[in-house]
mmCIF file of the N, C-alpha and C atoms, coordinates in Angstrom:
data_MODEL
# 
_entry.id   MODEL 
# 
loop_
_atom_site.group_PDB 
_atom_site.id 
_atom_site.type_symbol 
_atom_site.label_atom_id 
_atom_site.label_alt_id 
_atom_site.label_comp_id 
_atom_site.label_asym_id 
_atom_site.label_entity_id 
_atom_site.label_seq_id 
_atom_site.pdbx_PDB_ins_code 
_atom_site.Cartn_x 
_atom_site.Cartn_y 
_atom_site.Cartn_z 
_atom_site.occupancy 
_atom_site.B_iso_or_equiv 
_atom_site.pdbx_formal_charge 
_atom_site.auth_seq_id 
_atom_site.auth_comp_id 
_atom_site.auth_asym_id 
_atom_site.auth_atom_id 
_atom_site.pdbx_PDB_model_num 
ATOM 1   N N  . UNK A 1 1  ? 122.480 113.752 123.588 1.00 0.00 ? 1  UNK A N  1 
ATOM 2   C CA . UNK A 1 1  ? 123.554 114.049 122.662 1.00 0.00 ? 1  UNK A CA 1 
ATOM 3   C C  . UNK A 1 1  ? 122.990 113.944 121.245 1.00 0.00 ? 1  UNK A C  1 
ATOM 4   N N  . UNK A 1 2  ? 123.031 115.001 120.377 1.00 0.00 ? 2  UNK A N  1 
ATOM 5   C CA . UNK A 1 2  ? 122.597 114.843 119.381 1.00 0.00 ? 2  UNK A CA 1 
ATOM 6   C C  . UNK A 1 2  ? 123.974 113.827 118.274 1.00 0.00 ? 2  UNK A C  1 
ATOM 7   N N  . UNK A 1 3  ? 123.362 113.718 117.042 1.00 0.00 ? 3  UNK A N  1 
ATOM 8   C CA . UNK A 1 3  ? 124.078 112.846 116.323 1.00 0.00 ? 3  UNK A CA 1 
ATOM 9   C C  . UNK A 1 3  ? 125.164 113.782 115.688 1.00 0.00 ? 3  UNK A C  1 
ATOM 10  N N  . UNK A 1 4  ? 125.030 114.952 115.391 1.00 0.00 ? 4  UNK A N  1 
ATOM 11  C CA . UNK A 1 4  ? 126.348 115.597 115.362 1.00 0.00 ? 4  UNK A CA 1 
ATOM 12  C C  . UNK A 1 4  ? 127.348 115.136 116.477 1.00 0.00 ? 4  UNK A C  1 
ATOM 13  N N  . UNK A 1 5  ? 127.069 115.555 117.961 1.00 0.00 ? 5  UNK A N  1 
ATOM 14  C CA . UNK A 1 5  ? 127.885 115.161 118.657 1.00 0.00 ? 5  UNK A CA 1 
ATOM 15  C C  . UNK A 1 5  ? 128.347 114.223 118.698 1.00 0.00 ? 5  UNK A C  1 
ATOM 16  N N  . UNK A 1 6  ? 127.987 113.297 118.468 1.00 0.00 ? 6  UNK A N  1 
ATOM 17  C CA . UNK A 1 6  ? 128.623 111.615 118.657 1.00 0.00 ? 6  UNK A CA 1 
ATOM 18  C C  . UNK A 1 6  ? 129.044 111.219 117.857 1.00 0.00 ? 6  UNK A C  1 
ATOM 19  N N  . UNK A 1 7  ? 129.066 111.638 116.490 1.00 0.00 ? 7  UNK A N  1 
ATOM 20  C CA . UNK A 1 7  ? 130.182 112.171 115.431 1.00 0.00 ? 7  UNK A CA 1 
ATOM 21  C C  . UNK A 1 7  ? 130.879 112.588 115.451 1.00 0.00 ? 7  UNK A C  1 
ATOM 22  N N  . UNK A 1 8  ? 131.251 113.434 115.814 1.00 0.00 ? 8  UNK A N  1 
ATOM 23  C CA . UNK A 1 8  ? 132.770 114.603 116.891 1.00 0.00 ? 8  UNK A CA 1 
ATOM 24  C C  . UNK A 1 8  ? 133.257 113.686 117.456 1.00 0.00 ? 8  UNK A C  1 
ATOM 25  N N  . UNK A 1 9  ? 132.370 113.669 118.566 1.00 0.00 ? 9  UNK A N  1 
ATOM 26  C CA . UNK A 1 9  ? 132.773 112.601 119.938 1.00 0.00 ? 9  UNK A CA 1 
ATOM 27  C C  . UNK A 1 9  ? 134.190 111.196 119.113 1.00 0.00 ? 9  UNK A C  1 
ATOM 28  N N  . UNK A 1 10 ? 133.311 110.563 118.113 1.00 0.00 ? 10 UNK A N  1 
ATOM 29  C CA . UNK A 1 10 ? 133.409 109.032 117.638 1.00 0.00 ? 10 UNK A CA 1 
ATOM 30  C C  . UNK A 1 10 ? 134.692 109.650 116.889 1.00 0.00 ? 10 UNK A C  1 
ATOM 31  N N  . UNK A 1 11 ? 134.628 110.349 116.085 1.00 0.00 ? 11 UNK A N  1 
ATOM 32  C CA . UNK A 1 11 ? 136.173 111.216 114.897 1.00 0.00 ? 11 UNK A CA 1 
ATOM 33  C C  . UNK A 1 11 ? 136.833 111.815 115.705 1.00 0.00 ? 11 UNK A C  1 
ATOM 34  N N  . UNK A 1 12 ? 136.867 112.158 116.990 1.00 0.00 ? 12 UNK A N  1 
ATOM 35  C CA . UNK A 1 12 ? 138.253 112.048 117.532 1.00 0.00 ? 12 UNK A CA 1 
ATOM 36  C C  . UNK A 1 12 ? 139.214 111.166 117.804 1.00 0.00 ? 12 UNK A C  1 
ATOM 37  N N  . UNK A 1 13 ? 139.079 109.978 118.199 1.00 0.00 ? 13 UNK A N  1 
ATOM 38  C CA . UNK A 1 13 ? 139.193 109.405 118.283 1.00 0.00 ? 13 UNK A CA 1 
ATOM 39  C C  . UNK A 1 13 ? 140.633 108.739 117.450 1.00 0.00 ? 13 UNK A C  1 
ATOM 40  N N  . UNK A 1 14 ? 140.051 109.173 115.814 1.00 0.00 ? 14 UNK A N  1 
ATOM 41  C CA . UNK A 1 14 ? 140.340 108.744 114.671 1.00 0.00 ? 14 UNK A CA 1 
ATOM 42  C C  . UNK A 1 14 ? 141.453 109.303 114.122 1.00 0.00 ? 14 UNK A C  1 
ATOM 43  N N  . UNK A 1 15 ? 142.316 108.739 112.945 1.00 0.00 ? 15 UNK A N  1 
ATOM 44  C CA . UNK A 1 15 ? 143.710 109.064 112.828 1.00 0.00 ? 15 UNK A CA 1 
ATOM 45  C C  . UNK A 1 15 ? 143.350 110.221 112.340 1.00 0.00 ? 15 UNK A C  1 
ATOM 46  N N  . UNK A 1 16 ? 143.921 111.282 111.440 1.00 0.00 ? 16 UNK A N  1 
ATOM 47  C CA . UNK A 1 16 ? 144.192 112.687 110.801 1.00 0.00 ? 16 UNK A CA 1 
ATOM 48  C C  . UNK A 1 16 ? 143.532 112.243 109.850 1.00 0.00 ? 16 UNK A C  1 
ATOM 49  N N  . UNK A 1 17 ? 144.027 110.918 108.790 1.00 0.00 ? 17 UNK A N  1 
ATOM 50  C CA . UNK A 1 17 ? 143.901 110.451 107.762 1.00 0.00 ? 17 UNK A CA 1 
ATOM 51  C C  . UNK A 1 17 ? 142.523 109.990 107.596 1.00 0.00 ? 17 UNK A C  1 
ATOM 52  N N  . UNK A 1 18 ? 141.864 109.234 108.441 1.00 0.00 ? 18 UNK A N  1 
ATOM 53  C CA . UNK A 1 18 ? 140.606 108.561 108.977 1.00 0.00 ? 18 UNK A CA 1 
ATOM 54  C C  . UNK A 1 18 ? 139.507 109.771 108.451 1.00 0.00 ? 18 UNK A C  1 
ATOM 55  N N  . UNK A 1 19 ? 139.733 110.810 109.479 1.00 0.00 ? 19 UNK A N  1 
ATOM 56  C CA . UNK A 1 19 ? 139.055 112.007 109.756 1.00 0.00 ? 19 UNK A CA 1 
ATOM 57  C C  . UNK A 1 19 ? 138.941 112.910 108.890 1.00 0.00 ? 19 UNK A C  1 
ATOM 58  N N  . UNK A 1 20 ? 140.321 113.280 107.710 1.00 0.00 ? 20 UNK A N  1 
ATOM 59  C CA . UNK A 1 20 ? 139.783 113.824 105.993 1.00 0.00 ? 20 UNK A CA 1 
ATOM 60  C C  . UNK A 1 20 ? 139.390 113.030 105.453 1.00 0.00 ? 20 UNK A C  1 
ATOM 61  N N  . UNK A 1 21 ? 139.362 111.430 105.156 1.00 0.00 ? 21 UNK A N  1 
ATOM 62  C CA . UNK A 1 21 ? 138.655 111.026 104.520 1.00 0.00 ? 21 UNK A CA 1 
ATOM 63  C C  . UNK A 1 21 ? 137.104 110.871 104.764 1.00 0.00 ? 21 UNK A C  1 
ATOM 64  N N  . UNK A 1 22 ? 136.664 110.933 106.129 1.00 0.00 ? 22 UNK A N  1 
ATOM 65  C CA . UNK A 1 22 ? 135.523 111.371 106.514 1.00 0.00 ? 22 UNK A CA 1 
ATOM 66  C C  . UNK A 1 22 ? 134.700 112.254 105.932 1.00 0.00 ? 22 UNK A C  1 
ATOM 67  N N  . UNK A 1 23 ? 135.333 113.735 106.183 1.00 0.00 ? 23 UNK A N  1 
ATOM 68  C CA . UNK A 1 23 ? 134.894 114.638 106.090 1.00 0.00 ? 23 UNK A CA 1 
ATOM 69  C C  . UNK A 1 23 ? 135.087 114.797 104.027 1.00 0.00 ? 23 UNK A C  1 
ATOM 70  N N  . UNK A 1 24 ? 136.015 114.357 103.608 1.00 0.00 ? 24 UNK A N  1 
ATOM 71  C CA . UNK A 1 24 ? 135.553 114.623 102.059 1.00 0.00 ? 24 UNK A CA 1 
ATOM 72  C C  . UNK A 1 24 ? 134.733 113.563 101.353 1.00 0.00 ? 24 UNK A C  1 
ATOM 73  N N  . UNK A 1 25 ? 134.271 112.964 102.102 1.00 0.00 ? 25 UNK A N  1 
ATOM 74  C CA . UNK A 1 25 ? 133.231 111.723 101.689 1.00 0.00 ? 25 UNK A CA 1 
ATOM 75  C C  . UNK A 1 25 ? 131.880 112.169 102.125 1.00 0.00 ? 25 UNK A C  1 
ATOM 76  N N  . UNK A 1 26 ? 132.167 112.692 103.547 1.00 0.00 ? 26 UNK A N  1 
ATOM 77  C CA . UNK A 1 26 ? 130.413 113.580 103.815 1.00 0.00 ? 26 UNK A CA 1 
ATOM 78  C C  . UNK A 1 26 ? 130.466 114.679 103.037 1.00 0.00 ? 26 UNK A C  1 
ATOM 79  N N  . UNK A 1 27 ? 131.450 115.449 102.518 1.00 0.00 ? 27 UNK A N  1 
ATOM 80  C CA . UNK A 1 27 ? 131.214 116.746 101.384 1.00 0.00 ? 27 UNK A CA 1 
ATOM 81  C C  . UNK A 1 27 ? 130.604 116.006 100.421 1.00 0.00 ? 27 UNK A C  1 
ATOM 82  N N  . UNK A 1 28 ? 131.292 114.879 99.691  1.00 0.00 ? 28 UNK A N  1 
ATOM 83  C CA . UNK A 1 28 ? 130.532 114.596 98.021  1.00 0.00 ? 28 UNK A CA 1 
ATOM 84  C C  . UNK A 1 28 ? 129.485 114.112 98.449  1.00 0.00 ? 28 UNK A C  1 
ATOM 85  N N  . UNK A 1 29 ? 129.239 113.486 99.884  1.00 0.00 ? 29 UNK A N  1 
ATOM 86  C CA . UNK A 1 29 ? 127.543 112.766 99.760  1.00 0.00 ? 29 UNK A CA 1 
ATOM 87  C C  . UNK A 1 29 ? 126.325 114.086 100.304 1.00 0.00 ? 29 UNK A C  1 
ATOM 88  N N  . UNK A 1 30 ? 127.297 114.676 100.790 1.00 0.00 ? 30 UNK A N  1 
ATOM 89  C CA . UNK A 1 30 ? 125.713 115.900 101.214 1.00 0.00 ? 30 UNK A CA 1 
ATOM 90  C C  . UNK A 1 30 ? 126.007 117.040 99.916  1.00 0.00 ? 30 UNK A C  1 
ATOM 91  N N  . UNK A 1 31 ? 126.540 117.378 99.119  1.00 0.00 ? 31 UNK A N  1 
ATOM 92  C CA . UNK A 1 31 ? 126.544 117.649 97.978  1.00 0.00 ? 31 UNK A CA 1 
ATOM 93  C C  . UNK A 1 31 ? 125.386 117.222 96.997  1.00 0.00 ? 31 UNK A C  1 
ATOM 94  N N  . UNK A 1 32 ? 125.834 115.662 96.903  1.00 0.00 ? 32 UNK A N  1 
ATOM 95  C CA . UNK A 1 32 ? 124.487 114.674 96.163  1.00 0.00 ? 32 UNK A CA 1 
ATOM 96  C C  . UNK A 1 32 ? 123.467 114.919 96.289  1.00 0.00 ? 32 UNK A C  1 
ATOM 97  N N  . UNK A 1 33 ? 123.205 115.170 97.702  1.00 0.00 ? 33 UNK A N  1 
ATOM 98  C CA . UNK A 1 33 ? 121.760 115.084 98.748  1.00 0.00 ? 33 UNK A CA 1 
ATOM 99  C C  . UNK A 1 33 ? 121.159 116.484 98.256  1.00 0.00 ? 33 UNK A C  1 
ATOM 100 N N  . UNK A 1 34 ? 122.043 117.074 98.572  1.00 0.00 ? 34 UNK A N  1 
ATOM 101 C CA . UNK A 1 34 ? 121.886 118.737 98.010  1.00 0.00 ? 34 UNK A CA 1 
ATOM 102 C C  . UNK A 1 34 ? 121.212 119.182 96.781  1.00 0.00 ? 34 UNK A C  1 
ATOM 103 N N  . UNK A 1 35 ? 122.094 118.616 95.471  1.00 0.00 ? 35 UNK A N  1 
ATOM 104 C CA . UNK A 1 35 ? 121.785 118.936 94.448  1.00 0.00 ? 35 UNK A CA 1 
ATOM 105 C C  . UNK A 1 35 ? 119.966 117.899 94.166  1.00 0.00 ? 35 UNK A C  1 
ATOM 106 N N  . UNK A 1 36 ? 119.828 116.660 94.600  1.00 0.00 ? 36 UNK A N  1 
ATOM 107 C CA . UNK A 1 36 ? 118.898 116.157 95.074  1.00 0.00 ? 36 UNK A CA 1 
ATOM 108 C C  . UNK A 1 36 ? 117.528 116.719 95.628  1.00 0.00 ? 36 UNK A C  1 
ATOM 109 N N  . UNK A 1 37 ? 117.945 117.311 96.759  1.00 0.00 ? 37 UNK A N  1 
ATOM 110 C CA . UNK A 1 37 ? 116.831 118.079 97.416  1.00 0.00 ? 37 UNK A CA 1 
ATOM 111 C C  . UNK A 1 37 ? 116.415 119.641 96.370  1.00 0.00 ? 37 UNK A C  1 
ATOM 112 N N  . UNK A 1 38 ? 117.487 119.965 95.725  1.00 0.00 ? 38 UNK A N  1 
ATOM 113 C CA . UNK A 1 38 ? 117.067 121.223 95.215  1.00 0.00 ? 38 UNK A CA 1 
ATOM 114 C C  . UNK A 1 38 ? 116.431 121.171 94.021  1.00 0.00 ? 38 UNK A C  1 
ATOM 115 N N  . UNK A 1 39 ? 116.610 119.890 93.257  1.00 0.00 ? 39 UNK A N  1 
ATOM 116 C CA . UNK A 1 39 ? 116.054 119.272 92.277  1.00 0.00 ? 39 UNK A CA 1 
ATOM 117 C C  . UNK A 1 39 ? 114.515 118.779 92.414  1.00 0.00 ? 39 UNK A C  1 
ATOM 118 N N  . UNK A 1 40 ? 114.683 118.589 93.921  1.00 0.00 ? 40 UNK A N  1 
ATOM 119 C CA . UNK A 1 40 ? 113.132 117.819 94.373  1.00 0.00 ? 40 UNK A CA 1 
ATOM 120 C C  . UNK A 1 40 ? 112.384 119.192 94.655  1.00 0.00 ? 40 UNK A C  1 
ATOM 121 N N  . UNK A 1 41 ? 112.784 120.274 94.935  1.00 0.00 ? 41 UNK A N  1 
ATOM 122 C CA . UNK A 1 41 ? 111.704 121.201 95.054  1.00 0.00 ? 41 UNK A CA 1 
ATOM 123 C C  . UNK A 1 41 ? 111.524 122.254 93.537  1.00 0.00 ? 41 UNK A C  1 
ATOM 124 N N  . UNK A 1 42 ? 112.606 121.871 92.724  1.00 0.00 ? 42 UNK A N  1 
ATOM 125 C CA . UNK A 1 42 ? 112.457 122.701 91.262  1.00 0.00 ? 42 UNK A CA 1 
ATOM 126 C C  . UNK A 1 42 ? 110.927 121.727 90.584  1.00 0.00 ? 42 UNK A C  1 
ATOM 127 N N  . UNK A 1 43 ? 111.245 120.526 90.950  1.00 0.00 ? 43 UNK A N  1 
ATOM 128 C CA . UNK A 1 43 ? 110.302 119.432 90.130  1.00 0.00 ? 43 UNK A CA 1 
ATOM 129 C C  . UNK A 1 43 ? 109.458 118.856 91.221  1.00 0.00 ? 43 UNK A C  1 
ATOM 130 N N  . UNK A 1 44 ? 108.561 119.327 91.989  1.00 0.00 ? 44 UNK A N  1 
ATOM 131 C CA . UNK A 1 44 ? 107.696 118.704 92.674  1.00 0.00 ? 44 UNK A CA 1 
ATOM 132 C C  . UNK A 1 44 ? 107.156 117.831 92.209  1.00 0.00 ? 44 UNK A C  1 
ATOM 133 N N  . UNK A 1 45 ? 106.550 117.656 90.746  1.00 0.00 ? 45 UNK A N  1 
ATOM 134 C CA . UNK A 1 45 ? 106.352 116.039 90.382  1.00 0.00 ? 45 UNK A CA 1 
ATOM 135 C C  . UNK A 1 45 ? 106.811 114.807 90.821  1.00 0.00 ? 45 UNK A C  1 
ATOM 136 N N  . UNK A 1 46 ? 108.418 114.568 90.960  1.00 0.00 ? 46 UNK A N  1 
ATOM 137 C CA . UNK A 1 46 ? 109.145 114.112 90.915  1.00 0.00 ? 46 UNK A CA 1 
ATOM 138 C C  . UNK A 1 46 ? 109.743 113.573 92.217  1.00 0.00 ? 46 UNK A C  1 
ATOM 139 N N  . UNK A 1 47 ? 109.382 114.062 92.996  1.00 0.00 ? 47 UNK A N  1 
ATOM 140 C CA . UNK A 1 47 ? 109.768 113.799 94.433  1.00 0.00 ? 47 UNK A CA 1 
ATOM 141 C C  . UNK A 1 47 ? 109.063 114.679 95.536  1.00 0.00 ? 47 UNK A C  1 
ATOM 142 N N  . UNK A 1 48 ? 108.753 113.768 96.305  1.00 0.00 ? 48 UNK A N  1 
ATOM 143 C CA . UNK A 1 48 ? 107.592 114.289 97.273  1.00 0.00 ? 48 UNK A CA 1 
ATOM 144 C C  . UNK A 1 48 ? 108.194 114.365 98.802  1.00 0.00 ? 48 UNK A C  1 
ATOM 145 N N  . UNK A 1 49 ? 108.261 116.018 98.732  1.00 0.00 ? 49 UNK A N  1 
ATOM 146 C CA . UNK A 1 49 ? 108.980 115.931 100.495 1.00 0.00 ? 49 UNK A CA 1 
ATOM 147 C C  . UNK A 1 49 ? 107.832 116.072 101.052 1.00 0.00 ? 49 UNK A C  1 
ATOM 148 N N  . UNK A 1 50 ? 107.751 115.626 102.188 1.00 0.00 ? 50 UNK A N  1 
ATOM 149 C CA . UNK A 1 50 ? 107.099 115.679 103.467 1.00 0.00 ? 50 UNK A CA 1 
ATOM 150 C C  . UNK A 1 50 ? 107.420 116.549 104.509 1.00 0.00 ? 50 UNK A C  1 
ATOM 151 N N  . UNK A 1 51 ? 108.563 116.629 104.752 1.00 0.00 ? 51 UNK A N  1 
ATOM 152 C CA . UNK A 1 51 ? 108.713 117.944 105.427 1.00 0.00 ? 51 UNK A CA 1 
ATOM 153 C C  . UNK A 1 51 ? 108.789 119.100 105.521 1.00 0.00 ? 51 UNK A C  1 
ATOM 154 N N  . UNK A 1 52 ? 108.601 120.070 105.819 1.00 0.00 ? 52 UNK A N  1 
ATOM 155 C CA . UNK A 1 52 ? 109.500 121.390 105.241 1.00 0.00 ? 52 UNK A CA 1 
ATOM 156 C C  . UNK A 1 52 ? 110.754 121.921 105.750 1.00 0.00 ? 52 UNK A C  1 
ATOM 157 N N  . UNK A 1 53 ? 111.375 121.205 105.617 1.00 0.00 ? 53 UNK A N  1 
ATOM 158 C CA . UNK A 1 53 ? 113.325 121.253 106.219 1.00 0.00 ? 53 UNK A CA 1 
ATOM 159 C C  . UNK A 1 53 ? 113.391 121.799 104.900 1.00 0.00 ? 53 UNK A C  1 
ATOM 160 N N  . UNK A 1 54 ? 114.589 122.738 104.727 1.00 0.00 ? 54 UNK A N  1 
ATOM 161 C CA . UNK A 1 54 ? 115.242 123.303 103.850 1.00 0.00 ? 54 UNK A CA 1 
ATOM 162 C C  . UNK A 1 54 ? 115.884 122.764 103.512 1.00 0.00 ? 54 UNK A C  1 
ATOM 163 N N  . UNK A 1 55 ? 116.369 123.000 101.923 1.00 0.00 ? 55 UNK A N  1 
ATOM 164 C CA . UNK A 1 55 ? 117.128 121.830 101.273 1.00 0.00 ? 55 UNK A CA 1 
ATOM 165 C C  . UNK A 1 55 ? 118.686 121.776 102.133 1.00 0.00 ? 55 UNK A C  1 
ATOM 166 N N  . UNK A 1 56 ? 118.946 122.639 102.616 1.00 0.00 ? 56 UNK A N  1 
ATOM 167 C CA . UNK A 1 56 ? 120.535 122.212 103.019 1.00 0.00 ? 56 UNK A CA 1 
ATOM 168 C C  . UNK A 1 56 ? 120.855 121.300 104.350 1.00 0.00 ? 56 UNK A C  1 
ATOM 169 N N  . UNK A 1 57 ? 118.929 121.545 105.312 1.00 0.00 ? 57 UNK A N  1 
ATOM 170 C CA . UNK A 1 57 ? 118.866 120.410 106.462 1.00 0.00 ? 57 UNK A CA 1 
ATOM 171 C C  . UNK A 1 57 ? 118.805 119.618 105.754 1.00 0.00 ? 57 UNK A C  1 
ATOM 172 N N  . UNK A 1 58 ? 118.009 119.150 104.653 1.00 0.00 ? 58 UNK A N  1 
ATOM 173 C CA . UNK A 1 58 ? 117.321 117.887 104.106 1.00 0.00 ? 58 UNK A CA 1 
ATOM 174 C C  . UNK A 1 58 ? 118.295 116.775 103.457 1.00 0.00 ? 58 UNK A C  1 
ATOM 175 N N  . UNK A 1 59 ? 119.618 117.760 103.035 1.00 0.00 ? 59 UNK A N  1 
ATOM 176 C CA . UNK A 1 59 ? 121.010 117.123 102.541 1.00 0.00 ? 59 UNK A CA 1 
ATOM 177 C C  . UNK A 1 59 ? 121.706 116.627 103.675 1.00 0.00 ? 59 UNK A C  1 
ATOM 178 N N  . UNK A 1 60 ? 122.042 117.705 104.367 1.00 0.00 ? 60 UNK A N  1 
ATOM 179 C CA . UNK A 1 60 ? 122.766 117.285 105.815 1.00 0.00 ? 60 UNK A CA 1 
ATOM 180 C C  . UNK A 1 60 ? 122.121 116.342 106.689 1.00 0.00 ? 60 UNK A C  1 
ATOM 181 N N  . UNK A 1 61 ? 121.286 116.265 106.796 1.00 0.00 ? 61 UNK A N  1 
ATOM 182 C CA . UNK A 1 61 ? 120.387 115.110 107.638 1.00 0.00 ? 61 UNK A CA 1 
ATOM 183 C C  . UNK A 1 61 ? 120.669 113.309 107.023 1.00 0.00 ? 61 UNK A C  1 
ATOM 184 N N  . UNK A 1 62 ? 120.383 113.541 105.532 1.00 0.00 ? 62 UNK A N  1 
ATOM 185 C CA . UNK A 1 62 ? 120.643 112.471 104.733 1.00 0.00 ? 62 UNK A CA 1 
ATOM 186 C C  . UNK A 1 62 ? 122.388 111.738 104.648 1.00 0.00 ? 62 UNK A C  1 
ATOM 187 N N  . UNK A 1 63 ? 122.841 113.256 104.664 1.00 0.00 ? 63 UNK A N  1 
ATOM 188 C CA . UNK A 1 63 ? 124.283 113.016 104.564 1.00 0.00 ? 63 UNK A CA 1 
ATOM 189 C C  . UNK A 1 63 ? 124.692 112.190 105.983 1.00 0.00 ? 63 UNK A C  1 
ATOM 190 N N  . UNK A 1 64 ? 124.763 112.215 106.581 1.00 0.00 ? 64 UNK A N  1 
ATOM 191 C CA . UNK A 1 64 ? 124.960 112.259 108.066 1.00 0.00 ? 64 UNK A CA 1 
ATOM 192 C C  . UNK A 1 64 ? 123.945 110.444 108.674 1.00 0.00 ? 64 UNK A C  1 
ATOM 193 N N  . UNK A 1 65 ? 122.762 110.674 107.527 1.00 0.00 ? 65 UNK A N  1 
ATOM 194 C CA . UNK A 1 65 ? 122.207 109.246 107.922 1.00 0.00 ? 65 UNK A CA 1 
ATOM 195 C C  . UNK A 1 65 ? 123.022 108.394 107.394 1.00 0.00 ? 65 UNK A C  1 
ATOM 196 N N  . UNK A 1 66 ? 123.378 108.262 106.204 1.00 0.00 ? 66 UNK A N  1 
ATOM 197 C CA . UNK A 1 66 ? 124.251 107.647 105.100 1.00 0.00 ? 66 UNK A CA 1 
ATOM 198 C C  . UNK A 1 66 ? 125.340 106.965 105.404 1.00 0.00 ? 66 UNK A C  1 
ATOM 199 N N  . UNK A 1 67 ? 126.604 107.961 105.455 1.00 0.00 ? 67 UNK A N  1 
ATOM 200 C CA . UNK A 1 67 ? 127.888 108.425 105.480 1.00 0.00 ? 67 UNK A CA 1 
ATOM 201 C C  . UNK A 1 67 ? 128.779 107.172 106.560 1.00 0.00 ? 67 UNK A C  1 
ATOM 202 N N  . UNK A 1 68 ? 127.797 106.869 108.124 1.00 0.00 ? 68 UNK A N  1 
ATOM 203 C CA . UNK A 1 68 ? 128.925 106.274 108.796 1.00 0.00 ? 68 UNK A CA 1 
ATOM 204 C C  . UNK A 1 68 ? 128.705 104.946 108.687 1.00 0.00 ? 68 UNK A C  1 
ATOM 205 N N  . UNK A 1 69 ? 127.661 104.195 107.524 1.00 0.00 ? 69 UNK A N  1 
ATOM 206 C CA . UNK A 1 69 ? 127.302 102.978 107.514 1.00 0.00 ? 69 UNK A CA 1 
ATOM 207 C C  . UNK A 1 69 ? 128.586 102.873 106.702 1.00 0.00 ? 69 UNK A C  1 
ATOM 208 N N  . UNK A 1 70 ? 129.457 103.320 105.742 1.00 0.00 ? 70 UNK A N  1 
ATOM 209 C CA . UNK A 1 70 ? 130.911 103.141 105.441 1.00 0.00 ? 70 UNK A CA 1 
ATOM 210 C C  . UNK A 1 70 ? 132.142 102.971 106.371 1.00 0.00 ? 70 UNK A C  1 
ATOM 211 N N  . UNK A 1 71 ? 131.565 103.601 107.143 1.00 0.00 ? 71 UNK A N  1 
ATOM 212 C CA . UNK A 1 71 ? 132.621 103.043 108.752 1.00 0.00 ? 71 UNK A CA 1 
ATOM 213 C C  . UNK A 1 71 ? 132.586 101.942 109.293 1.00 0.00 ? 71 UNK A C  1 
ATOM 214 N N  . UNK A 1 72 ? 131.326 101.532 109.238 1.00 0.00 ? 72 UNK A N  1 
ATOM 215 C CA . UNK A 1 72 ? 131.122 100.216 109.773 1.00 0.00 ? 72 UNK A CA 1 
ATOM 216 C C  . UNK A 1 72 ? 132.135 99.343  110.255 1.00 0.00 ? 72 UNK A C  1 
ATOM 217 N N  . UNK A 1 73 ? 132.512 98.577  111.337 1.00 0.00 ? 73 UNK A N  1 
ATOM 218 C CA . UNK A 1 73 ? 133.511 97.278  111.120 1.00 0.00 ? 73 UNK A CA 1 
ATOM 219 C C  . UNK A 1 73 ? 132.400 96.138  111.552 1.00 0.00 ? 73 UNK A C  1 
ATOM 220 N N  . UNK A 1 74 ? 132.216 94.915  110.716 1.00 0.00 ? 74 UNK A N  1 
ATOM 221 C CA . UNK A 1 74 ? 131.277 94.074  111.115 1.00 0.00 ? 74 UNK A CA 1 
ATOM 222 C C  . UNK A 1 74 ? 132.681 92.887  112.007 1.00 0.00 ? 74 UNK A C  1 
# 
């Protein structure tokens, strides 16, 4: 199961309310990531990718690493 899926899987689960606030919290953070990654390949000085994922994997990947450590319940 990839981590998309178990994201689906896990936000069903979840109220209506739960689930937009989700999803407009992963918009402004893979946004960030976005403008980030596109910044990191205008200024290669400045930040050194290692991969060659395209900036919109390289956001979404980040976004998605990020995002459910706010879910958390300890």
């Amino acid at each position: 199961m990839t981590d998309l899926q178990g994201m689906k899987a896990k936000e069903s689960g979840r109220s209506f309310g739960e689930r937009m606030q989700f999803r407009m919290l992963l918009s402004v953070v893979f946004l960030y990531f976005f403008v980030g990654a596109v910044m990191g390949r205008m200024f290669p000085g400045q930040s050194v990718q290692a991969s060659q994922a395209t900036c919109y994997e390289h956001a979404r990947q980040s976004a998605y690493s990020v995002v459910p450590y706010i879910y958390m319940r300890v």
